[in-house]
C-alpha positions in Angstrom: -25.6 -7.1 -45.8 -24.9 -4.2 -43.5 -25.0 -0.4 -44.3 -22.3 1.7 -41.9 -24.1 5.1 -41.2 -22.0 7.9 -39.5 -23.3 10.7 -37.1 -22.2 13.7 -37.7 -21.8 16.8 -35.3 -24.7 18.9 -35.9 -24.0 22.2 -37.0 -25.7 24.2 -34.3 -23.4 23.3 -32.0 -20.6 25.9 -31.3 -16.8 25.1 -30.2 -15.6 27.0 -27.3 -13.1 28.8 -29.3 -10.3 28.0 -26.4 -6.9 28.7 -27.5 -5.6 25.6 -26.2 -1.7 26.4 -27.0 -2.3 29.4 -25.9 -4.3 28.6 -22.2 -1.8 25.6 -21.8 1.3 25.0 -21.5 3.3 22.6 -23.8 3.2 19.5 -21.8 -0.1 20.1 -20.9 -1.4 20.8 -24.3 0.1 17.3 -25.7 -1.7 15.4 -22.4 -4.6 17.6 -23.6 -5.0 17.5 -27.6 -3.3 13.7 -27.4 -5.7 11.7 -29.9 -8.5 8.5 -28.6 -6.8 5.8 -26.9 -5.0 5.1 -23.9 -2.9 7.4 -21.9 -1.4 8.1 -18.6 -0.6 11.3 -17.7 2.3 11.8 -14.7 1.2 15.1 -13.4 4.7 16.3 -11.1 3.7 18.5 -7.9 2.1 22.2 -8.5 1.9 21.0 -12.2 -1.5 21.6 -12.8 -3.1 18.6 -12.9 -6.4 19.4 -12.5 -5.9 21.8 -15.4 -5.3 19.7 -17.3 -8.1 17.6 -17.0 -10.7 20.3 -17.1 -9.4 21.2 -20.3 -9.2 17.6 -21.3 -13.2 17.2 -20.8 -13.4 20.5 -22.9 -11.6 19.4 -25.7 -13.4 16.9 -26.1 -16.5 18.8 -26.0 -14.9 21.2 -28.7 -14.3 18.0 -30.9 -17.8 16.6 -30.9 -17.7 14.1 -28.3 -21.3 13.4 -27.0 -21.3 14.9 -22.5 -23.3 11.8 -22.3 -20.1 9.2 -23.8 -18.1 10.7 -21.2 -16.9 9.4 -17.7 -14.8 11.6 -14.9 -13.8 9.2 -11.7 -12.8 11.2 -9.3 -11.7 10.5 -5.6 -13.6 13.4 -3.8 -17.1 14.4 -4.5 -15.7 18.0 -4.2 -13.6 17.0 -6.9 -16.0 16.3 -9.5 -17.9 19.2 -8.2 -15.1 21.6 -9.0 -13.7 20.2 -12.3 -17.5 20.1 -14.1 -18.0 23.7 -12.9 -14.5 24.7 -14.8 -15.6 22.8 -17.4 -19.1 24.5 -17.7 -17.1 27.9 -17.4 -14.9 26.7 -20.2 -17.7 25.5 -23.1 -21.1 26.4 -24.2 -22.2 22.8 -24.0 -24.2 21.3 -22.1 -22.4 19.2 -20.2 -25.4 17.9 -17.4 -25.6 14.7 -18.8 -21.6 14.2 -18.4 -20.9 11.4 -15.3 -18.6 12.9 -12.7 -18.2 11.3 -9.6 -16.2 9.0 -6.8 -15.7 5.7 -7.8 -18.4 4.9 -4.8 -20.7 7.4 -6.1 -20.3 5.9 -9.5 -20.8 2.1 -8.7 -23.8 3.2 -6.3 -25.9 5.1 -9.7 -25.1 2.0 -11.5 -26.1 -0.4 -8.9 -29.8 1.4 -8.5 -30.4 0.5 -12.2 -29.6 -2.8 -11.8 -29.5 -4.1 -8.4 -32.4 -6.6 -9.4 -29.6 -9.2 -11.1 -27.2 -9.2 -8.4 -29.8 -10.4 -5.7 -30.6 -7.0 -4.0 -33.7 -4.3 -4.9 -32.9 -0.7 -6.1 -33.9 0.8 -2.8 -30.9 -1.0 -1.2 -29.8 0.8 2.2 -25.9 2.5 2.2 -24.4 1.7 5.4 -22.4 4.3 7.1 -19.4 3.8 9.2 -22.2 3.6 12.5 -24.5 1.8 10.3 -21.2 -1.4 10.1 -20.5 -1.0 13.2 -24.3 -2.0 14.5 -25.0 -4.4 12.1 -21.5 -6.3 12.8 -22.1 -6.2 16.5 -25.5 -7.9 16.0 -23.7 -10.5 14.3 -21.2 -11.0 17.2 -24.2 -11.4 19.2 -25.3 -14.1 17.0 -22.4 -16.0 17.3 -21.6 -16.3 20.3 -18.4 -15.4 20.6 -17.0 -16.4 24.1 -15.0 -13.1 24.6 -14.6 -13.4 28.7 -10.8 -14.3 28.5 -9.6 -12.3 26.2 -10.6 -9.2 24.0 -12.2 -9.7 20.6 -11.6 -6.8 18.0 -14.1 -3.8 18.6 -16.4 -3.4 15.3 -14.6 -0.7 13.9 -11.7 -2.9 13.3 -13.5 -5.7 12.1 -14.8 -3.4 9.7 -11.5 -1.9 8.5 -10.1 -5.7 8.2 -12.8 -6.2 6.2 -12.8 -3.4 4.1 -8.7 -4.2 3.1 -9.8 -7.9 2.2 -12.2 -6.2 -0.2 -10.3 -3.8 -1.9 -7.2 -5.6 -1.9 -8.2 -8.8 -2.1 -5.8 -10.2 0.3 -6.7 -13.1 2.3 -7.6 -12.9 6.1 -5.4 -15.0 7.6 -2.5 -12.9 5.7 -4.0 -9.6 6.4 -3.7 -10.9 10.5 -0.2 -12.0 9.8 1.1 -8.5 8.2 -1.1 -5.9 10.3 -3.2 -7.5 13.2 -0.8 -10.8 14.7 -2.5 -9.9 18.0 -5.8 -11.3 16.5 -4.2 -14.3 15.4 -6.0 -16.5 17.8 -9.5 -15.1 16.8 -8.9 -15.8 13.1 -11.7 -18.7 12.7 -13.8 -16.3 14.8 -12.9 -13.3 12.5 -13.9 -15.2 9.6 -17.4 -16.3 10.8 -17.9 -13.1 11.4 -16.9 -11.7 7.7 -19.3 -14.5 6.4 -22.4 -13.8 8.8 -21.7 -9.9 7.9 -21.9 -10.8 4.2 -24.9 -12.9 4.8 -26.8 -9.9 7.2 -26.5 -7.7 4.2 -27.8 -9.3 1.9 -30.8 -10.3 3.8 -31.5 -6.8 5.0 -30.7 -5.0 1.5 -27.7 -3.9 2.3 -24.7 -2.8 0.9 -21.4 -0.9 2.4 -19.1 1.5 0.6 -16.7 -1.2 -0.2 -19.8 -3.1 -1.6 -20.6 -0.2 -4.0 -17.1 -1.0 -5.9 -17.4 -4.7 -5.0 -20.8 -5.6 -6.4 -20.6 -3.5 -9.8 -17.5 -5.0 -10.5 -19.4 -8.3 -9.7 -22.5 -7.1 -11.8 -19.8 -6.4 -14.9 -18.5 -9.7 -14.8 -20.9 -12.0 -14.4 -23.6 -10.0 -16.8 -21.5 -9.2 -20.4 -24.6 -7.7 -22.0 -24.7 -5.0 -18.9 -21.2 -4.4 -19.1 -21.3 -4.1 -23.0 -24.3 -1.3 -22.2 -21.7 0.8 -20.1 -18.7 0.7 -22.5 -21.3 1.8 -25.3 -22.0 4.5 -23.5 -18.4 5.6 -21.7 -16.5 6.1 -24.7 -14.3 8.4 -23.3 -13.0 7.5 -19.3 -10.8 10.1 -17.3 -9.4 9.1 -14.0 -7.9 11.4 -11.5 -5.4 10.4 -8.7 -5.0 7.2 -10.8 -1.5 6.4 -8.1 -4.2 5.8 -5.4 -6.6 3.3 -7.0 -6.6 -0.2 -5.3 -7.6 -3.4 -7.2 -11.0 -3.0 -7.5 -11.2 0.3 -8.7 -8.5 -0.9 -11.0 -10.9 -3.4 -12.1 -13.8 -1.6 -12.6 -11.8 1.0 -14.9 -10.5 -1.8 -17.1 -13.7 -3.3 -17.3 -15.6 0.1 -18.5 -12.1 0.7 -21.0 -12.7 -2.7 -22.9 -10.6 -3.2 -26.0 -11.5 0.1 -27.4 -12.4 2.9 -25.5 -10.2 5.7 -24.7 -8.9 6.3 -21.5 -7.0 9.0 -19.9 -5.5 8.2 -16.6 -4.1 11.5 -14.8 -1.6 10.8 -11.3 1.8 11.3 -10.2 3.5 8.1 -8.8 6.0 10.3 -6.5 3.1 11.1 -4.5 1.3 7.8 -4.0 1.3 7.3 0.1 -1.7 5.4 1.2 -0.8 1.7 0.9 -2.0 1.6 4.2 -5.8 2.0 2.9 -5.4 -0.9 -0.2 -3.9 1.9 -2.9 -1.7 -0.1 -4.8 0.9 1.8 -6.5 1.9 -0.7 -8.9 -1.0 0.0 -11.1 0.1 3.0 -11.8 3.8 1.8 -12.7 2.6 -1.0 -14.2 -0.2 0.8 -16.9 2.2 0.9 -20.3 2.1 -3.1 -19.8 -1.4 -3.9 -19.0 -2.5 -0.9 -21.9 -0.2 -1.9 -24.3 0.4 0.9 -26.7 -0.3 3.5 -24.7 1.1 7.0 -24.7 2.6 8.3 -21.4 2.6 12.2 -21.0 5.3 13.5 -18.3 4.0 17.0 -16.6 7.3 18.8 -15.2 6.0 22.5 -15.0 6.0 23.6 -11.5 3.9 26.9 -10.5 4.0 26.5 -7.0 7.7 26.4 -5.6 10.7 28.4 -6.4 13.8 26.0 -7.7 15.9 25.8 -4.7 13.1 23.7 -3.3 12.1 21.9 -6.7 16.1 21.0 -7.0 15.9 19.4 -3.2 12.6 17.6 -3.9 13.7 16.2 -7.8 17.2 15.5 -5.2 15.5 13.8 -2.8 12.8 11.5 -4.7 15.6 10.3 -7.4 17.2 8.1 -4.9 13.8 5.5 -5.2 14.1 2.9 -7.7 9.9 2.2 -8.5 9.0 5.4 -10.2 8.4 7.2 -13.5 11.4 9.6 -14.9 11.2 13.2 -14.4 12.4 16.5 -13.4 10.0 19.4 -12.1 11.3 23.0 -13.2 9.7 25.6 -11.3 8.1 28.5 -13.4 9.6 31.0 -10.8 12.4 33.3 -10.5 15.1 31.7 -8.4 14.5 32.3 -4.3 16.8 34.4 -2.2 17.3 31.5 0.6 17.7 27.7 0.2 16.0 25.4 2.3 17.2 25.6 5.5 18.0 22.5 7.4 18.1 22.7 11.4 19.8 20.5 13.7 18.3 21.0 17.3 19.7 19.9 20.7 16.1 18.4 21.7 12.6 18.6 21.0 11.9 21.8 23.6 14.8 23.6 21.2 13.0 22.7 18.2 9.6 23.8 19.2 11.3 26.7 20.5 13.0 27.5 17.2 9.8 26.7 15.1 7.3 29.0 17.3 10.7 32.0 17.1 10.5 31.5 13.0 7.0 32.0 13.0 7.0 34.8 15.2 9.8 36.3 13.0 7.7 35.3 10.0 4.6 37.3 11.0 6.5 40.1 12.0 8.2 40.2 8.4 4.3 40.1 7.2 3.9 36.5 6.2 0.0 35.1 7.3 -0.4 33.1 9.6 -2.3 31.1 7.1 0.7 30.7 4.9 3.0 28.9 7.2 2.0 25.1 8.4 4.6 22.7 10.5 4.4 19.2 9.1 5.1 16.0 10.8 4.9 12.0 9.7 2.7 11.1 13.1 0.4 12.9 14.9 1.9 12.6 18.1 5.2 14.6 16.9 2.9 17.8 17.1 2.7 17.8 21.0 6.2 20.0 22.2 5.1 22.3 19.0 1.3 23.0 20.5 2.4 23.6 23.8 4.8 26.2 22.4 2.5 27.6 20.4 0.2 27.8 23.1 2.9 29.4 25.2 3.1 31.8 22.9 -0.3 32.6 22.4 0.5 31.5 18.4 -3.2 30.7 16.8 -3.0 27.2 14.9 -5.8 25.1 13.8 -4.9 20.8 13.8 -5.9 19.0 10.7 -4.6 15.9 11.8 -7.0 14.9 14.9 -8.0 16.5 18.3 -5.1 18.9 20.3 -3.0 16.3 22.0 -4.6 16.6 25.7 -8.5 16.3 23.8 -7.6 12.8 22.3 -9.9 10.2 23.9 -7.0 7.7 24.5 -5.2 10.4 27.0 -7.9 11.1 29.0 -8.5 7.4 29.1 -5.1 7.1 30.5 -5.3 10.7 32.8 -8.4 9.0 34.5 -6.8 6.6 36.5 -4.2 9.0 37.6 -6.7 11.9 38.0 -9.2 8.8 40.5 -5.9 7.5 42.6 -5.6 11.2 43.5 -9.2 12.6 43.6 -11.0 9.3 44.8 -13.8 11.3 44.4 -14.0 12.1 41.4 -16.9 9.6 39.9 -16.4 11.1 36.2 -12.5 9.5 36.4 -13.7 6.2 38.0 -16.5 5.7 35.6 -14.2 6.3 32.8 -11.9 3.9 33.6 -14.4 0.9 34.6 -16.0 1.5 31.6 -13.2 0.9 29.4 -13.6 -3.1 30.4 -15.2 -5.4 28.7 -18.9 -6.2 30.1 -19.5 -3.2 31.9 -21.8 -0.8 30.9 -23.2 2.1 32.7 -25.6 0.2 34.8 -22.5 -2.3 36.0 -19.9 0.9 36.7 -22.5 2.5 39.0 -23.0 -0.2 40.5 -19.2 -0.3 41.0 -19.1 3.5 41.8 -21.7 2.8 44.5 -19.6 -0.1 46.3 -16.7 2.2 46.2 -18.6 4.9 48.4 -19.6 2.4 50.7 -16.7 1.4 51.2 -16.1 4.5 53.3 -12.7 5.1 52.0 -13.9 7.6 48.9 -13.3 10.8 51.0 -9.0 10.0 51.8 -6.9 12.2 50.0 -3.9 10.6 50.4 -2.6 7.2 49.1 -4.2 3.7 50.6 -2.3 2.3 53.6 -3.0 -0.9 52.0 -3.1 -2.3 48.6 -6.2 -0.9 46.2 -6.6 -4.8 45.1 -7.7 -5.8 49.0 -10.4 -4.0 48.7 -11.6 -3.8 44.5 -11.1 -7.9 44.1 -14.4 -8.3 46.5 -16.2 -6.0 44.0 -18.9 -8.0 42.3 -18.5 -7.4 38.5 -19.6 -9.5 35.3 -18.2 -12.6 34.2 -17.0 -11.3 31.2 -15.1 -8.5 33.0 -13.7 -10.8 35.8 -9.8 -11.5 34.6 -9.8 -7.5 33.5 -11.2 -6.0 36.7 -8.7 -7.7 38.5 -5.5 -7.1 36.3 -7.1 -3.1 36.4 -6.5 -3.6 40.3 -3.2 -4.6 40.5 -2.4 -2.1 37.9 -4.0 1.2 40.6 -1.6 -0.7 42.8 1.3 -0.2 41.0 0.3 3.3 40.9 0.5 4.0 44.3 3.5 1.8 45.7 4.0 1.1 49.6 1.1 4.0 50.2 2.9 6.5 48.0 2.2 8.1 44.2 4.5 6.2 41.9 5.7 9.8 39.9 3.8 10.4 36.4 5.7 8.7 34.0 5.9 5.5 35.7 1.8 5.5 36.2 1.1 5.9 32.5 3.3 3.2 31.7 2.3 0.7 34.2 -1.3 1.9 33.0 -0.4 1.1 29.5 1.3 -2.1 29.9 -1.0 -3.4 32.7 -4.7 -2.6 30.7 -4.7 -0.4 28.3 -2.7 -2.4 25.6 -5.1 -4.5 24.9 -8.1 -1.9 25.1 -6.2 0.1 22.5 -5.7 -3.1 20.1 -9.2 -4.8 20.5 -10.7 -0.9 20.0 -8.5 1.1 17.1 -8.0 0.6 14.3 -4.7 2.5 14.9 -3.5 1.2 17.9 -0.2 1.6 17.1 -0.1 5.7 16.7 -2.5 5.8 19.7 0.2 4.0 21.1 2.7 6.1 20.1 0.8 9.4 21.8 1.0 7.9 25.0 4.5 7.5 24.9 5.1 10.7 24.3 2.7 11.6 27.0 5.2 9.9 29.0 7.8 11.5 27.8 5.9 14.7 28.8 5.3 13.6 32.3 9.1 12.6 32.9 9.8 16.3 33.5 7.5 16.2 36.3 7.8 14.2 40.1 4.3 15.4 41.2 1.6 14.2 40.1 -0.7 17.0 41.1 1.4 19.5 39.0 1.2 16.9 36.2 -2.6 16.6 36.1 -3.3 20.2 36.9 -1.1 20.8 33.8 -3.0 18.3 31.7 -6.6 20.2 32.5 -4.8 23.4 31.8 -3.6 22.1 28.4 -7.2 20.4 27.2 -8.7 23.3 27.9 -7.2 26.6 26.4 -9.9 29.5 25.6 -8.0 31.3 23.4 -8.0 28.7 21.0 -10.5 27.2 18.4 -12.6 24.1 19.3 -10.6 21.1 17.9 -13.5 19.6 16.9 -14.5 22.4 14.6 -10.8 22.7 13.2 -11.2 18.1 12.7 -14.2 19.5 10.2 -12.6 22.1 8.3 -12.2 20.6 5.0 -9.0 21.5 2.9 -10.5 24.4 1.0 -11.4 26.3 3.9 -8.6 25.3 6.0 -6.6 28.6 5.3 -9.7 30.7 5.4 -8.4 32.3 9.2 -5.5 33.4 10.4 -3.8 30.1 12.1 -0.8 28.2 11.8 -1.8 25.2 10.2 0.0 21.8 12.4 -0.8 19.0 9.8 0.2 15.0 8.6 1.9 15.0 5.3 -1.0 12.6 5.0 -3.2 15.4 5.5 -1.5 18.2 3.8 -1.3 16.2 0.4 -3.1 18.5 -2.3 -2.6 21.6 0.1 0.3 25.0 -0.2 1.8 27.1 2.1 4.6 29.6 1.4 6.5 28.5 4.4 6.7 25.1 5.4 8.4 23.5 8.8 9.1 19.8 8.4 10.2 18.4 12.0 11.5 15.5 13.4 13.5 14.6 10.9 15.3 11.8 12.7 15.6 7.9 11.9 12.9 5.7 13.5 10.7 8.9 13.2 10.5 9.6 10.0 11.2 7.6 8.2 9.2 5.2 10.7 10.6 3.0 13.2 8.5 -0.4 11.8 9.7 -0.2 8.5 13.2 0.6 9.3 13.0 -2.8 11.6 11.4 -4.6 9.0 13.7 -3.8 6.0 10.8 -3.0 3.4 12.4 -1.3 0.7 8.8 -1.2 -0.6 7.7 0.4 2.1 11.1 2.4 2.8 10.5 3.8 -0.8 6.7 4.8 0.4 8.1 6.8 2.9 10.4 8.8 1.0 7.6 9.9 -1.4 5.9 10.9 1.9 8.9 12.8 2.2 8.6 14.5 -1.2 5.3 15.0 -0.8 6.2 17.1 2.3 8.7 19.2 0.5 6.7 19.9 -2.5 3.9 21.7 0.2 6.5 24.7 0.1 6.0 27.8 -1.9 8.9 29.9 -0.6 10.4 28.5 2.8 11.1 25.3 3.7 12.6 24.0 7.0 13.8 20.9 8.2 14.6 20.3 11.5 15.1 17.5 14.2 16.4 17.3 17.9 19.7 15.1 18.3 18.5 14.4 21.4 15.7 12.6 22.6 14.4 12.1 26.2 12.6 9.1 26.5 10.8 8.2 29.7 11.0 4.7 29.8 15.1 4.6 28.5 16.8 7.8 29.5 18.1 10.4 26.9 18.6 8.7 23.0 20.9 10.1 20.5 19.5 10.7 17.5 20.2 9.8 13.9 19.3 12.5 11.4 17.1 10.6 9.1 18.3 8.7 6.4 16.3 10.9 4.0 18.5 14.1 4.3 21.7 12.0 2.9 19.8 11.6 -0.6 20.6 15.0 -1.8 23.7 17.0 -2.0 24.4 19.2 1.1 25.0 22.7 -0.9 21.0 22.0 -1.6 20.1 23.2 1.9 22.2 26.0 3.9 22.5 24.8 7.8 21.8 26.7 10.6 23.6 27.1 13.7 21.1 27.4 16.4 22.6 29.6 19.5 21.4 31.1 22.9 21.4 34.2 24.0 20.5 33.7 27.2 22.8 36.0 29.6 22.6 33.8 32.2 23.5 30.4 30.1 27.2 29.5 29.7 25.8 27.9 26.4 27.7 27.7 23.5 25.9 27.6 20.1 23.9 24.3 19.0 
């Protein structure tokens, strides 16, 4: 017969003495004091959610709970970093032997114990993104691939292909049909690949970052008495930014949960936006069912944002269907201003009108620091830098390089900047290189023909066509059928001896070659895509294209400016350390605050974006608007949106546009409009 023997809390050890009604608010204090079991807390925007988990952890502290039965999953290291040094401000304890971590970081301290069962040794190696990317070109190698008449995908996005197929457990030949239908011939070949990758790692002691999730879940599953180990010894599991978890960190929490354990699940649905990375947001929705029982806790306490823009943002996210019920009240007095929504005759205006309002801003002594303009894609930024610039406005980009640094334009700007300068061996090298097959040794070798050739030192445009002479190059075999469509395509640049004008280069340049560099190369071909369209758009309101390049160097190379790559490496808690305008993604500016916030190009096919509104996803549709929320919710004090109804496209003339579909879901009397004039004496102009 069995005796039952109870530990009790040993008297030495002293509670915090928190007052938790008192350091909390109400909603908060019920996520916070709510007894073991299973619970999901919807933490609203600026509602203090990591508050409330910090006190969470010390609560359970205060009640006796062992640091060592307790598990944080975080999504940032910095995260974890931050909420155990709250929590060791908070309590006496000692809370060193507490877990906090990423998932990754997690399944990695757990895989070194026991890597042994699941065919690997504890000094497995961690591939890095580099580290993929040679291992998985050694296994193209391998193969064999025959790549010579057509592009295979680059390893980068073989590796992101494969790192979706891990994490959401879709299956390749889907994945190619909903994302990468270019690839669709190369789907056998894909999937050799994926195999032989699997296979490399494991015989070099391997594992990737997706492996880290992928093999503990494995090591839980097919070893019970491990996994019986872990949930001994998490009694207690919090989980933070539970509306971005995919299906195997979804797994690997319900694993560690069991029957029994509690677990404490803190996340707001309205703000989950990263489907395109494997989050699945139906987990979060979908936790009352699969915990059956458990107790959901609704946050609506905003401390960030005055009402005017908590009523537009409860306005604007109500009209989704897949969501959790609630209504954020600001802590704040009410604002003097309401958000102010902007209609703009074109994209110049709107930059114009943002850059004024900051200018205006500064003057009425609001930071630099404290205002950021927000976009849905990078590429909306460009008219708003070159304004700025203008202006002599510091910013600081946290969603990629200034527009004229991006590898993909100068890519583009080389073989403009060679049919011009034919002898400029930095352009020419560029571009060869961007072939398949040719290396350095095989582009100077190129270069070299080209000065013999004799016809380097001509400023001006061929007599003849650039193909006559570049087809009797001698180039690889693999590069053959791309050398010669990059020939034909210099000769569409400079038609019957003359420069075609800007715009029509980068498109015959992007049609003719670099399509299929961007799709075989990026991961993200599509927004690359995107920036070079606008580049076009850019070079339509020039007809020389020596005043177009020399406008391009002046552009990528401003002094008064912060390196972009230094501003790429800011991370979000220094990000407002200086002086700048922030220009940001909403992706990007998730988790961040600025009093004043511009949202732009707020038009339909924009934002939201043109593939979903063709496809007809309501899912997706419905991911957008929370992007959208998300966007509004950055806003302390100020909020603009604004959008040109007019768009000059390059390729098809001027486009009326369509305000986006997003500023019908609220009533109008939310926002006040603005009527845009000009007081130019010398423009007949009446207002916008």
């Amino acid at each position: 017969m069995a005796r039952n023997y109870t530990l009790h809390k040993s008297p030495a050890v002293t509670a915090s003495g928190i007052d938790y009604p008192a350091a909390l608010n109400e909603e908060q204090y019920a996520a916070v004091s709510s007894p073991p079991g299973r619970a999901l807390v919807i933490a609203g925007a600026g509602s203090g959610k990591t508050r409330t988990l910090t006190y969470r952890v010390a609560w359970l502290l205060d009640h006796g709970i062992d640091p060592r039965q307790i598990l944080l999953l975080t999504f940032t290291n910095k995260a974890a970093r931050e909420m155990t040094e709250r929590v060791r401000e908070l309590v006496p304890h000692d809370t060193s032997a507490l877990w906090a971590g990423t998932f990754h970081s997690i399944g990695s301290r757990i895989l070194r114990r026991h890597a042994e069962d699941i065919g690997f040794t504890r000094s497995f190696s961690i591939l890095d993104r580099d580290d993929q990317k040679s291992m998985l070109n050694a296994v193209i190698g391998l193969l064999d691939i025959d790549t010579k008449q057509r592009r295979f995908p680059k390893a980068d996005v073989l590796a992101s292909m494969f790192s979706l197929i891990e994490n959401t457990g879709i299956a390749l030949d889907q994945l190619i049909a909903d994302r990468y239908d270019h690839f669709y011939d190369w789907t056998d070949e894909i999937e050799k690949v994926r195999l032989a990758y699997i296979a490399r790692k494991h015989a070099t002691n391997s594992m990737d970052f997706d492996d880290l999730l992928v093999q503990t879940v494995l090591l839980f599953e097919e070893f019970p008495d491990i996994l019986d180990l872990y949930q001994k010894r998490f009694r207690h599991l919090l989980v933070d930014e539970y509306q971005d978890t995919n299906a195997v960190q979804c797994r690997m929490i319900d694993l560690l949960a069991g029957e029994t354990n509690s677990l404490m699940c803190v996340g707001d649905d309205a703000q989950s936006i990263y489907s395109w990375r494997g989050a699945d947001m139906s987990l979060i929705l979908g936790f009352p069912q699969r915990y059956p029982g458990a107790k959901v806790h609704i946050i609506e306490t905003n401390y960030r944002s005055v009402p005017e823009i908590l009523d537009l943002s409860n306005a604007a996210i109500s009209a989704n269907t897949a969501r959790f019920e609630k209504d954020l009240r600001s802590s704040r007095e009410a604002a003097d201003v309401k958000p102010a929504l902007v209609a703009l005759p074109d994209p110049y205006s709107q930059a114009a009108f943002v850059a004024q309002r900051i200018e205006e801003l500064r003057e009425a002594g609001v930071p630099h620091s404290e205002i950021a303009v927000l976009y849905r894609a990078h590429f909306q930024s460009l008219d708003i830098q070159m304004e700025l610039t203008m202006r002599g406005i510091p910013f600081v980009i946290t969603s990629g390089l200034r527009f004229f640094e991006q590898a993909h334009i100068k890519d583009v700007s080389a073989f403009m900047r060679f049919v011009v300068n034919r002898r400029d061996e930095v352009s020419f090298l560029r571009m060869v290189s961007l072939l398949p097959g040719i290396g350095p040794g095989s582009a100077d070798k190129l270069w070299n023909e080209w000065l013999k050739s004799g016809l380097s030192g001509n400023e001006n445009p061929p007599e003849g066509k650039w193909s006559d002479l570049f087809l009797k190059f001698k180039t690889p075999k693999k590069s053959a059928k791309h050398w010669e469509q990059l020939c034909y395509t210099l000769d569409e640049l400079t038609p019957d001896g003359q420069f075609a004008t800007p715009s029509a280069m980068i498109f015959s340049i992007l049609e003719g070659v670099y399509k299929d560099y961007l799709e075989a190369t990026y991961d993200n071909a599509e927004s690359r895509r995107s920036d070079i369209e606008k580049l076009s758009e850019y070079a339509g309101n020039f007809t020389e294209i020596l005043e177009f390049l020399e406008q391009l160097s002046l552009m990528s190379s401003t002094d008064d400016q912060p390196s972009s790559s230094s501003s790429i490496q800011n991370s979000k808690s220094n990000i407002q350390n200086s002086d700048q305008v922030t220009l940001s993604s909403i992706h990007q500016a998730k988790g961040l605050e600025w009093k004043v916030v511009f949202l732009i190009w707020l038009v339909d096919g924009q934002f939201p974006n043109g593939r979903i509104l063709e496809a007809d996803d309501q899912d997706m549709l419905e991911e957008e608007r929370r992007l959208f929320y998300v966007a509004l919710t950055r806003a302390k004090d100020e909020l603009y949106l604004t959008y040109p109804m007019m768009n000059p496209k390059s390729y098809t003339g001027d486009v009326i546009c369509r305000p986006s579909q997003f500023l019908e879901d609220f009533p109008a009397e939310l926002v006040e409009e603005w009527n845009v004039g000009n007081n130019n004496p010398w423009s007949d102009d009446e207002p916008f």
